[in-house]
C-alpha positions, 0 to 999 in steps of 0.5 A: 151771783151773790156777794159774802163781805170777808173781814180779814179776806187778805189774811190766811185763812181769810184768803182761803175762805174766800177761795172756798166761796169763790168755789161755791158759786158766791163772789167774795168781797175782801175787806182788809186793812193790810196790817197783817194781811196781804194784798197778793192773797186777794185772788178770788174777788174784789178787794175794799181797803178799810178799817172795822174801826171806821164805821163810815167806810163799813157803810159805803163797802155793804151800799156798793155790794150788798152782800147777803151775808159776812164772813168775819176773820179780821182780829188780833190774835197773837197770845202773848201779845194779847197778854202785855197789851190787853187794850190792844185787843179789846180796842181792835177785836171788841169796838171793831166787831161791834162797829162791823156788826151794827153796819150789816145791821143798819145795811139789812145784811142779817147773816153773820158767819163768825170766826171764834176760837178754842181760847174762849174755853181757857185751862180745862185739862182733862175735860171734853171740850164741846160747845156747852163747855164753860168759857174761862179764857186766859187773855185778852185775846180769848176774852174778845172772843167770847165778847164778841159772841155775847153781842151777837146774841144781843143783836139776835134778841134785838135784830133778829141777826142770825149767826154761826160761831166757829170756835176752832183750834189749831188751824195749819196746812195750806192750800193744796194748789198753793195758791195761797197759804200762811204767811205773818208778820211777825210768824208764831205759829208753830208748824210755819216757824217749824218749817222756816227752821228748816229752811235756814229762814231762822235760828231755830224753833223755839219749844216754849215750855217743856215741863207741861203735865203731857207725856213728852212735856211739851203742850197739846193741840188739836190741829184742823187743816185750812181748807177744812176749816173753811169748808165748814164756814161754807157750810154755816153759810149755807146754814144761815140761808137755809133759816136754821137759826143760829148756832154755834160749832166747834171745829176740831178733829178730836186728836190732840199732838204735841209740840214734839210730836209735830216736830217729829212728823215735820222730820218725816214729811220733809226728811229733815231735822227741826233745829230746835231749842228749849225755852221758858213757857209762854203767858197764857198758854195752857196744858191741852185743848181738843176737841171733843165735839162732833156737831158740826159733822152731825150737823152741818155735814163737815168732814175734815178730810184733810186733817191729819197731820203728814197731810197738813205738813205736807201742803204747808211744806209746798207753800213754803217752798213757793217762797210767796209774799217773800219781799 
């Protein structure tokens, strides 16, 4: 069997994805360094520790497994964050990404599948977001991102590197078995801080900005259901071994909610009320981002079956039910 090196395999949905290749006959070999990630999530294959910024372990990880290809989710990711400690992301996202990509280079792994983001497009309301939209990110956090894809381009011209780039948007649910499922530290996401609400685990959720020009206020998301998600990272694996060259998808379902709207279809799968308080908004979050691509169903094949938002909720309400990686 053939071994995929996963960078950020002991996160959420770098755990899910190596459920997903696990299924798809690949052995996953998760490569973590635990920050914020967990080591109960590594179910589904070997487990390196290790850090991107440390090229000598990179090489010693691709020499003992050789893996045909990488799957690459390890990075910062948290907006204001990104904001107040720019260096942080540039330093992790950027000089780690770089690090991970000239080792699968040095090591003859020529498959790179990446985990990109909707926040290299930035503010651009009332503009269909496809894969030629212009990229105008708002923090660092978005800015790596899109670094990250100019490398991989370079290293293409250069070494013949083939890649998928995933710029998805909001990622939420759970596994369906629950065998892993969302889980940060600190939790900012808005359906697992929702449901911690909920369960009495905080005050309340915090909607952050109610002045936003949508119809209730509150800002637009387009959310896409993890498993999904990486269904569709399989599927550009499978891309890459086929020699279709290098391309880049969006991932997303083309229905925009908003924070309220969330709220209210959580109160409908749980028969229970959000605790709930207004706030100021947040730095570097913009008005509305939804996709409206359809590439990676043309293309690839993808359907994002379980995508809809009762179904997302429903499966992150089982996981949050299970009470894991609670210590």
């Amino acid at each position: 069997m053939e071994h995929v090196l996963v960078t950020g395999g002991a996160g959420y949905i770098g755990a899910h994805a190596c459920k997903a290749l696990a299924r798809a006959g690949f052995i996953p070999v998760t490569f973590d360094n635990l920050s914020t990630g967990w080591q109960d999530a590594v179910k589904f294959g070997p487990f390196e520790q290790g850090d991107l910024l440390d090229r000598a372990r990179l090489d010693e990880v691709f020499a003992t497994w050789k893996p045909v290809a990488v799957m690459h989710f390890a990075a910062l990711s948290q907006v204001g964050e990104a904001m107040s400690e720019p260096g942080k992301y540039w330093r992790n996202n950027v000089t780690g990404s770089l690090t991970l990509i000239e080792a699968a280079v040095a090591a003859g792994c020529l498959n790179f599948v990446f985990s990109s983001t909707c926040a290299t497009y930035g503010e651009q309301d009332n503009v269909v977001l496809d894969e030629n939209s212009a990229q105008m990110p708002l923090n660092a956090y978005g800015a790596s991102k899109r670094a990250i894809e100019d490398i991989l381009r370079d290293f293409e011209a250069a070494y013949a590197l083939r890649h998928v780039i995933f710029r998805y948007f909001n990622v939420a649910g759970a596994d369906p078995d629950a065998e892993v499922g969302e889980h940060h530290r600190p939790e900012t996401h808005l359906i697992p801080v929702m449901l911690d609400a909920i369960q009495g685990k905080r005050a309340a959720l915090t909607i952050h900005g109610t002045d936003y020009d949508t119809p209730d206020g509150t800002c637009i998301r387009d959310y896409v259901h993890v498993c999904d998600l990486v269904d569709a990272h399989v599927l550009g694996l499978k891309w890459l071994k086929d020699d279709k060259g290098s391309r880049v998808f969006n991932l997303g379902t083309g229905k925009g909610f908003s924070v309220r709207e969330v709220m209210e279809a959580s109160r409908t799968v749980t028969n229970m009320a959000v605790p709930a308080s207004e706030g100021p908004r947040r730095a570097g979050d913009c008005t509305a981002l939804v996709s409206g691509s359809t590439r990676a169903e043309n293309e690839l094949g993808w359907t994002p079956n379980r995508s809809t938002m009762d179904q997302m909720i429903a499966d992150a309400w089982r996981w949050h039910q299970t009470g894991h990686f609670e210590k």
